[in-house]
Each structure stands twice: as structure tokens, then as C-alpha cells.
C-alpha positions as CSV (number, residue, x, y, z in Angstrom):
1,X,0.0,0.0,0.0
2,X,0.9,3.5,-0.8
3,X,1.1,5.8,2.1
4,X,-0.3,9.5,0.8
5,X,-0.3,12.6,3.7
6,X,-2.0,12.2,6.8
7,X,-4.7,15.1,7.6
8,X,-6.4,16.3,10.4
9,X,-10.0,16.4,10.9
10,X,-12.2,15.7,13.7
11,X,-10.3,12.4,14.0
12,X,-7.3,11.8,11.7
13,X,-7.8,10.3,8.6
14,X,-5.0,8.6,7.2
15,X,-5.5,7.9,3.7
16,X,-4.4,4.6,2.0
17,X,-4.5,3.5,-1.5
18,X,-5.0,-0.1,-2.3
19,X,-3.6,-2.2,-5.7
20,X,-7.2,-1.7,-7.3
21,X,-7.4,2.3,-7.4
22,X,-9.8,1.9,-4.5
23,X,-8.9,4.6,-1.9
24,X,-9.6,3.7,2.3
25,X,-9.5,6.2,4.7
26,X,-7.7,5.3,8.9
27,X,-8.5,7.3,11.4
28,X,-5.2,7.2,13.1
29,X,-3.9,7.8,16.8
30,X,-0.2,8.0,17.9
31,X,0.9,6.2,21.1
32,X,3.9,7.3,22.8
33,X,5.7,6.6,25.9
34,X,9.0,8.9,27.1
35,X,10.9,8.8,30.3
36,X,11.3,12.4,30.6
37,X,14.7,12.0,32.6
38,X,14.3,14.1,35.9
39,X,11.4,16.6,35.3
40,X,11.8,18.3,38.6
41,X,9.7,21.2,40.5
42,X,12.0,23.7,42.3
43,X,10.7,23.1,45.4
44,X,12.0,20.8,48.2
45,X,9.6,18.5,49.3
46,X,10.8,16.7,52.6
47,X,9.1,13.9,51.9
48,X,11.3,13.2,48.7
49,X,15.2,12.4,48.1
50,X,14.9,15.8,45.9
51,X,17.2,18.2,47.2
52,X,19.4,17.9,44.3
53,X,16.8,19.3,42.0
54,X,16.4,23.1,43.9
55,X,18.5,25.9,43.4
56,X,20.9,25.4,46.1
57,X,20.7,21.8,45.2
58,X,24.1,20.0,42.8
59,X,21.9,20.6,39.8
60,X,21.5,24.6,40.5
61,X,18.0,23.2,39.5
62,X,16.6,27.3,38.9
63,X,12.9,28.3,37.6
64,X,14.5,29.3,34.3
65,X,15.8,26.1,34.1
66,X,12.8,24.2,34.7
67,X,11.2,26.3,32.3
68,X,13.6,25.5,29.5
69,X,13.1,21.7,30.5
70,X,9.1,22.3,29.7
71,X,9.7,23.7,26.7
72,X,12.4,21.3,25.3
73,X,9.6,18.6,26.6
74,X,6.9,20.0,24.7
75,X,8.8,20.1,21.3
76,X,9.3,16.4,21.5
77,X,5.4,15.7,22.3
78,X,4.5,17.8,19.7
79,X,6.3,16.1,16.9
80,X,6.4,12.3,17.9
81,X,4.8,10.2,15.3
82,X,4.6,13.2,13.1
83,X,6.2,11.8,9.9
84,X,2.7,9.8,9.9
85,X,0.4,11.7,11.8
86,X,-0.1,15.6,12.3
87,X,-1.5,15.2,15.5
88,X,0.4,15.2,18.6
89,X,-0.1,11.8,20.7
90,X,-3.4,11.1,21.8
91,X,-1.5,8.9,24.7
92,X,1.5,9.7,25.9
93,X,2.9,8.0,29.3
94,X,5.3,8.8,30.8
95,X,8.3,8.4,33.3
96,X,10.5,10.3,36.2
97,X,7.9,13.4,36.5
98,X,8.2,14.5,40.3
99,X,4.3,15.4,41.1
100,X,1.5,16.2,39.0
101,X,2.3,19.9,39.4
102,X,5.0,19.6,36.7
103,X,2.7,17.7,34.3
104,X,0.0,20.7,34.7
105,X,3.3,23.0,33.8
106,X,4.2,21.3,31.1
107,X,0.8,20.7,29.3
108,X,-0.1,24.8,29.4
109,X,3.7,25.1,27.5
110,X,1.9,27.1,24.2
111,X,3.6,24.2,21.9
112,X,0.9,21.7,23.3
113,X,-1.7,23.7,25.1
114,X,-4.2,23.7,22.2
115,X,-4.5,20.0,22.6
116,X,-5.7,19.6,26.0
117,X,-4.3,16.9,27.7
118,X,-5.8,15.3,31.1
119,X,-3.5,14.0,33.2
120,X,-3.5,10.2,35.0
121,X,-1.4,10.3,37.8
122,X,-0.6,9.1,41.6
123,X,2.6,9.0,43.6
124,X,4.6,6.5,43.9
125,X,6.3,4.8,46.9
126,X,10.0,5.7,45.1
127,X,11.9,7.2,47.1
128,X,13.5,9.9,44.9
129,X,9.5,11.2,44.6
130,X,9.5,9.6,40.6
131,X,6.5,8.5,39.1
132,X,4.9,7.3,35.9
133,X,1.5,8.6,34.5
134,X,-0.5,8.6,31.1
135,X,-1.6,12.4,29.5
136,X,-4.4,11.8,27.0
137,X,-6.2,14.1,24.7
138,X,-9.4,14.8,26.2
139,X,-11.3,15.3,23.1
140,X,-10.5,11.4,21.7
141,X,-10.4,9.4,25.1
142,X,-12.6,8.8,27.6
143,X,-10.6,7.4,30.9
144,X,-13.4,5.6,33.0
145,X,-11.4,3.7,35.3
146,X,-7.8,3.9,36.8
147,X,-5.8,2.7,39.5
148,X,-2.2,2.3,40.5
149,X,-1.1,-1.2,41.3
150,X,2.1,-1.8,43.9
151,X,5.2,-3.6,42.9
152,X,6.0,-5.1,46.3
153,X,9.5,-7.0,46.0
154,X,12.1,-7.5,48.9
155,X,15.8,-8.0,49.3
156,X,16.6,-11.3,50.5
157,X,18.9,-9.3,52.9
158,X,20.1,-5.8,54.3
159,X,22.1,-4.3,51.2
160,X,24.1,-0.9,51.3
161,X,23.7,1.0,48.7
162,X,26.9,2.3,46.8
163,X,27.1,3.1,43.4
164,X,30.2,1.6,41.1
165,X,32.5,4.3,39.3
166,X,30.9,3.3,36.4
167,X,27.4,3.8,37.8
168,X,29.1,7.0,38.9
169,X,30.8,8.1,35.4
170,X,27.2,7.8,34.0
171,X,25.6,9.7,36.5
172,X,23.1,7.1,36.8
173,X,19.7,8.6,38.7
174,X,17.8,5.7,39.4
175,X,19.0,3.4,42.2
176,X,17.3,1.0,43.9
177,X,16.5,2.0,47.9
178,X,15.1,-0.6,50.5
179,X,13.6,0.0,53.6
180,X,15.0,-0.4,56.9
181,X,12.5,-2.4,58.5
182,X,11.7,-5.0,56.4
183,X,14.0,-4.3,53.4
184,X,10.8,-3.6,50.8
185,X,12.5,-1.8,47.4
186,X,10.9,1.2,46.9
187,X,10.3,1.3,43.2
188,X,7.2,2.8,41.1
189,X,3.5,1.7,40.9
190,X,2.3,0.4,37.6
191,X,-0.6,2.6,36.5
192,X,-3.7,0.9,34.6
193,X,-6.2,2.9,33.0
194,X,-9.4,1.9,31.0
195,X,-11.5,4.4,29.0
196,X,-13.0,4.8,25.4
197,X,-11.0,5.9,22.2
198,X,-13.3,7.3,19.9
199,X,-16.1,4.6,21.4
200,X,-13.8,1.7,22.0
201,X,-12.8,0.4,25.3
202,X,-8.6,0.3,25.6
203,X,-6.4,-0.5,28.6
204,X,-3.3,1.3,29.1
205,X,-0.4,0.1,31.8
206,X,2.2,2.4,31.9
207,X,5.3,1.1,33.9
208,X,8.9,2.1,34.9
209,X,10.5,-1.4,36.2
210,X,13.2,-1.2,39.2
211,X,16.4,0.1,37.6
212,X,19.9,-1.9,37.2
213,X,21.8,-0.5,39.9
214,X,23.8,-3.0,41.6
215,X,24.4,-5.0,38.7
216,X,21.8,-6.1,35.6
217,X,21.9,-9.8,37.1
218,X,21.6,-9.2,41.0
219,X,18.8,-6.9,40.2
220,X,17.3,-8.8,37.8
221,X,14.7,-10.6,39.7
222,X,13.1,-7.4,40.6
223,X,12.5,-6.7,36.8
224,X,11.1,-10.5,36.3
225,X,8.5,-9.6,39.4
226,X,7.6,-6.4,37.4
227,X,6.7,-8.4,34.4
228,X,4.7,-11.3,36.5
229,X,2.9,-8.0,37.9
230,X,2.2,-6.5,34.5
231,X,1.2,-10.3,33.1
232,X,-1.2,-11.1,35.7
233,X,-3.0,-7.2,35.4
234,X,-3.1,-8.3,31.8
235,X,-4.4,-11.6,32.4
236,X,-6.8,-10.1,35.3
237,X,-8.5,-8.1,32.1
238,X,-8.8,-10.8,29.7
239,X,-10.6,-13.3,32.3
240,X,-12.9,-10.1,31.9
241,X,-13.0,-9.7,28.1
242,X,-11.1,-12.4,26.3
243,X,-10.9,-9.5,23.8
244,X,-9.3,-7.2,26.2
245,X,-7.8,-4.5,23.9
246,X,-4.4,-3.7,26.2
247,X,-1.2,-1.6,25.9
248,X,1.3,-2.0,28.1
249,X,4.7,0.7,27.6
250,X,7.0,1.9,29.8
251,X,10.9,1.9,30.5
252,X,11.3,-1.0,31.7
253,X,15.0,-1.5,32.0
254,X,15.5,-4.4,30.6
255,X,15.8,-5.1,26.4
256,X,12.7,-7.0,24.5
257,X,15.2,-10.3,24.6
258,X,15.8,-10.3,28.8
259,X,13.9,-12.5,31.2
260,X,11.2,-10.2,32.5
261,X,9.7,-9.6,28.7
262,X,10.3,-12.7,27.4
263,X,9.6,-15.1,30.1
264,X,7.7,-13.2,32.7
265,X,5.7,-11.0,30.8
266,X,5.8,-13.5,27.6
267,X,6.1,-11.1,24.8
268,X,6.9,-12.1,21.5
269,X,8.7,-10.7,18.5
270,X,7.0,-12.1,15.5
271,X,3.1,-11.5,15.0
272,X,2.5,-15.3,13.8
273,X,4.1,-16.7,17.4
274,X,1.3,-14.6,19.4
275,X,-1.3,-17.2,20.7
276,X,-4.5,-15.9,21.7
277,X,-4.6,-13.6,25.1
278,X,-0.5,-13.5,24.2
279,X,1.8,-10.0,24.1
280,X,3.5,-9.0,20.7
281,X,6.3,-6.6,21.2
282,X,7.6,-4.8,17.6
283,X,10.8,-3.4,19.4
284,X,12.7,-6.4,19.5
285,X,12.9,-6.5,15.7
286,X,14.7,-3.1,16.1
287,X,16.8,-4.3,19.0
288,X,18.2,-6.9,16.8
289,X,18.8,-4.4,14.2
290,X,21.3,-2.2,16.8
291,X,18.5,0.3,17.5
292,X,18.2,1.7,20.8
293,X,16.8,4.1,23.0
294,X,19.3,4.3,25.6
295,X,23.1,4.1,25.4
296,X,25.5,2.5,28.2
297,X,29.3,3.1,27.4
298,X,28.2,3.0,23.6
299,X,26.4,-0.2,23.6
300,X,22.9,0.7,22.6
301,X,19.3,-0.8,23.9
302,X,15.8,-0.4,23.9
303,X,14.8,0.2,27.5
304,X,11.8,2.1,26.4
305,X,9.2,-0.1,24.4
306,X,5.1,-0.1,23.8
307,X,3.6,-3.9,23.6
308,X,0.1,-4.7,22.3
309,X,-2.4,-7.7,23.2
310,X,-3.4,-10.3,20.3
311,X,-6.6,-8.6,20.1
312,X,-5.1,-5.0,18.5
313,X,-2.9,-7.3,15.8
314,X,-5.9,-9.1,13.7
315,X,-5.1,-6.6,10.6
316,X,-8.6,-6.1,9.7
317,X,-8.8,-2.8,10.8
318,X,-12.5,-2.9,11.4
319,X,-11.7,-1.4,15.1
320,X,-8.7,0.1,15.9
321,X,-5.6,-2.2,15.6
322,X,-1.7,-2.0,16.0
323,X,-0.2,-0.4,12.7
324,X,3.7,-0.2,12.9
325,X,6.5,1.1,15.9
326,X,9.0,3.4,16.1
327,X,11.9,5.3,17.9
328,X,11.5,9.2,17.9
329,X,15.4,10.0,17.5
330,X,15.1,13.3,15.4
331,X,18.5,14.6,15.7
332,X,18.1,17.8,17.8
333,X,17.6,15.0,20.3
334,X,21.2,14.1,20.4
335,X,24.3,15.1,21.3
336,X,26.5,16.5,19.1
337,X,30.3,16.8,20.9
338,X,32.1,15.6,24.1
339,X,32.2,12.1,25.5
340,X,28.8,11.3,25.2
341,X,28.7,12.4,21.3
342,X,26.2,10.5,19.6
343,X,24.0,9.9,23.1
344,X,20.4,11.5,23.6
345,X,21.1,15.0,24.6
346,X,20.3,14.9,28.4
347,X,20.8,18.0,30.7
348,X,24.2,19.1,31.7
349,X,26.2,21.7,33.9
350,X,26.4,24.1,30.9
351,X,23.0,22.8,29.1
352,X,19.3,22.1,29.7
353,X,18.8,18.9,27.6
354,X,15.7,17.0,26.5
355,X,16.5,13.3,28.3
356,X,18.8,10.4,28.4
357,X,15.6,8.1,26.4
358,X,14.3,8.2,23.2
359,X,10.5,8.3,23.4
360,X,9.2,5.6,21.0
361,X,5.6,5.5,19.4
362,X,3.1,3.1,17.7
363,X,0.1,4.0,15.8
364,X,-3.1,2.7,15.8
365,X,-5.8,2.9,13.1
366,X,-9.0,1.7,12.2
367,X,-10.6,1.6,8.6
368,X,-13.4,4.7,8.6
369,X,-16.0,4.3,6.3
């Protein structure tokens, strides 16, 4: 099929012409996730590990600052899946916001103001005050239920911790803290919500797994938990609606190929291996191709991915159904000198950046008659 330009109308219609002439028209809605990387308030809250993001903090983390952070933000929301879609994402979850004070900043920013976003959000038990939440266009989706779900994983015993001078050299953020008393790991809810797009019911989980600090392998276990958690919310819907239509995104910290997607949650890279009720995941075809949406001492991965039930792949487009992925890696997103040349163009001493992620996108799109 020949792809002609996407247009907006009350929904957007993507056009498509078939081998016969015949010309179909999609309405089409982008789905993005992006870790934002540290979107910070100001102000200390003493309830939060935040000190380094206020003016006196290491970060010198000043209102003008903040307000270049918004600004950089809304760019990126405003143009993901744009090479397909004129419309800024209809969904867009996302990762390491502080409160929902900074998500009511940053959707007045005049790039994205005109699309009125609502705003899904609860705090998290994280320690550093980090959450994850889902902004939807209010004019397209209908959010009728939503709830945050606990991760609750333990240490098998009392561990310090110390970051590694390689943790260290690159500046990782997100550790993983424990309680004293019973040596819980604080780490961030998983957010479900259910609601109507444009009349049909989808369910969104938006996630940010427990990090690698410590060591990919020690912490791993905490991941796998994350994805048992995430499987058994998915199953949870489908023993209600076998046709359960369900998203799942997030950063999860892990690649498409490690245990906690592949085994836990049970994702799968190819369309024909997804059984019915089963997850298909379209980013580990571009994790095999050296795509990535996070880089580690130049080795890139895809942290960051968006995963679809069986029910959104049946390709007959009668109700909305997965379309194709992608990685939003426009390069005014990356950095362009220095030892991390090549890297997503995070904030610095002498810089306000975007983030150390790529967001990445899917689009969905049923046939409009």
C-alpha cells in the first residue's frame, strides 16, 4: 500500500490506497511513551530524596531552568509520530515526573496547550518522589477507570547501597532504595487505566521497572517480578473480556530479549508466534537491528518499548488495531560533541537537555467508512 499525507479532521484520517485504485480512509492515533529523565519542580519536598533538583541543590536546579526543561519537553510531544500523523499523541505515558504539578506546567507550554491533555497520575512509593502517568487528549479518550497497582519486592537481605565508578561516570539517577525495616525496594507503581477511544474500550499500563543499579543480574529478579505483575494485570482483564484490547509501555529497564519480557511477561517478537490472550512486542525486531533508545558506554538498547495484546494485531482494521512502531530520535535530540557524542542530549552543567531516552511510538488505526 501506498502511504499519501495524513490530515487532520475531527479524528485523523489517514488515507491509503490499495492495488485496485480503491482509496480507504484510517483514522489514526499515535501512542507514545518517554521517560522524561528528571522533570523536577523547584521546590524541596521533605518527603522526597529531591534536594538535588532546587537551586541550592548539585543541579542549581533554577525556575528558568525548569522552564527550559518544559519547553524542550513539549517540542518532543508535539512532533512524535509526526512523519505519519499531524496530531500530537493522543496517549503519551510517561516516566521520572516528580508530582503532577509539573505535568500541569508542562501541558499549558503554548507548543501543546491547544490539545488539551488530562493528566492520570498518583505517587509512587519511590523514594527519589518519581512517578509514571498517562496524558491523554481529552477530546479522543474517555478514561473511565484507573488505578495504581504496587510492585512489592524484597531483598533477601540488608544491602548498602553504593554506586560503582561506572554507575558514577554515568551519572546514573535511578537506584534502587530498601527500607529499613523490612527491606521492601521502593520502586514505582504500575498505572492501569481503562477508557473509550473514539467509542472503544482500551487499557493502558504504563510502567517504569526497578532500575539496574547493583548489577543487571543481581537486580534482575526485581524486573522479572515487574513483568509477573504486569502479566497477571493483563491476564486479570482478559478473564474479563477475552478481547481485552491492552497496551502495556514503559521503560522498563530491561531489552525485549531479557527475562522479565520474554519469560515473565511473555512477549513475542514475530506476530505469527502470538497465541491468543499472548503479548506482541515490535521493538525487539529493532533491538536486533542495533536500534536503541538508551546508550551504556556505547552499547545501545531499547529500554523504552510499547507492547500490544493479540486482540489490536488481527489486521482487519474494522476497530482500531496495532499499525507499525518506532523510535523518535530526530537529531536535535542528540548530542552532538564531548564524551557522550552520539548519546540522547540529556541536561548538563552548561546545558538544559531533553532526556537520556528516546520516546518511542506506535500507531493505531482503524478503517473509517
Amino acid at each position: 500500500m501506498r502511504i499519501l499525507r495524513v490530515i487532520l479532521m475531527l479524528v485523523c484520517i489517514l488515507p491509503v490506497v490499495n492495488g485496485f485504485g480503491q482509496q480507504k480512509k484510517y483514522a489514526i492515533h499515535t501512542v507514545a511513551f518517554y521517560n522524561f529523565e528528571n522533570l523536577f519542580d523547584t521546590i524541596n519536598d521533605p518527603a522526597t530524596n529531591d534536594d538535588e533538583w532546587t537551586p541550592k541543590g548539585d543541579q542549581h536546579w533554577t525556575s528558568k531552568k525548569y522552564r527550559q526543561k518544559l519547553q524542550n519537553l513539549s517540542r518532543v510531544l508535539l512532533e512524535i509520530g509526526s512523519s505519519e500523523n499531524t496530531n500530537s499523541p493522543t496517549f503519551i505515558g510517561c516516566s521520572e515526573i516528580e508530582n503532577r504539578g509539573v505535568l500541569e506546567d508542562l501541558i499549558k507550554e503554548s507548543k501543546i496547550a491547544d490539545k488539551e491533555y488530562g493528566i492520570i497520575h498518583f505517587d509512587s512509593p519511590d523514594k527519589r518522589g518519581i512517578d509514571v502517568a498517562l496524558l491523554y487528549q481529552k477530546k479522543y479518550f474517555r478514561p473511565t477507570t484507573y488505578t495504581n497497582i504496587p510492585l512489592i519486592v524484597y531483598r533477601k537481605e540488608a544491602v548498602k547501597i553504593v554506586k560503582s565508578k561506572v554507575e558514577a561516570d554515568e551519572k546514573l539517577d535511578d537506584t534502587l532504595q530498601t527500607s529499613a525495616q523490612n527491606n521492601r525496594v521502593f520502586t514505582r507503581d504500575q498505572l492501569l487505566v481503562t477508557g473509550f477511544l473514539d467509542g472503544e474500550e482500551i487499557n493502558i499500563i504504563v510502567n517504569h521497572w526497578p532500575s539496574r543499579s547493583g548489577g543487571e543480574k543481581k537486580s534482575s529478579p526485581f524486573r522479572e517480578a515487574a513483568g509477573e505483575l504486569n502479566r497477571n494485570i493483563i491476564d486479570s482483564l482478559q478473564r474479563i473480556n477475552p478481547n481485552a484490547k491492552v497496551l502495556t509501555m514503559g521503560d522498563l529497564n530491561d531489552g525485549p530479549y531479557n527475562r522479565s519480557v520474554k519469560i515473565a511477561l511473555g512477549a513475542k517478537a514475530n506476530k505469527a508466534d502470538v497465541l491468543p490472550l499472548g503479548i506482541y512486542n515490535p521493538f525487539e525486531d529493532m533491538a536486533k537491528k542495533g536500534l536503541g533508545t538508551i546508550a551504556f558506554r556505547d552499547s545501545w538498547d531499547i529500554f523504552d518499548q510499547i507492547m500490544v495484546s493479540q486482540s489490536l494485531i488481527q489486521n482487519n482494521f474494522i476497530s482500531f488495531n496495532y499499525w507499525k512502531a518506532g523510535i523518535y530520535n530526530k537529531s536535535f535530540l542528540i548530542q552532538t560533541s564531548g564524551q557522550y557524542k552520539g548519546y540522547p542530549k540529556r541536561h548538563s552543567e552548561n546545558e538544559v537537555g531533553f532526556s537520556d531516552h528516546f520516546p518511542v511510538y506506535i500507531y493505531l488505526i482503524k478503517e473509517v467508512k
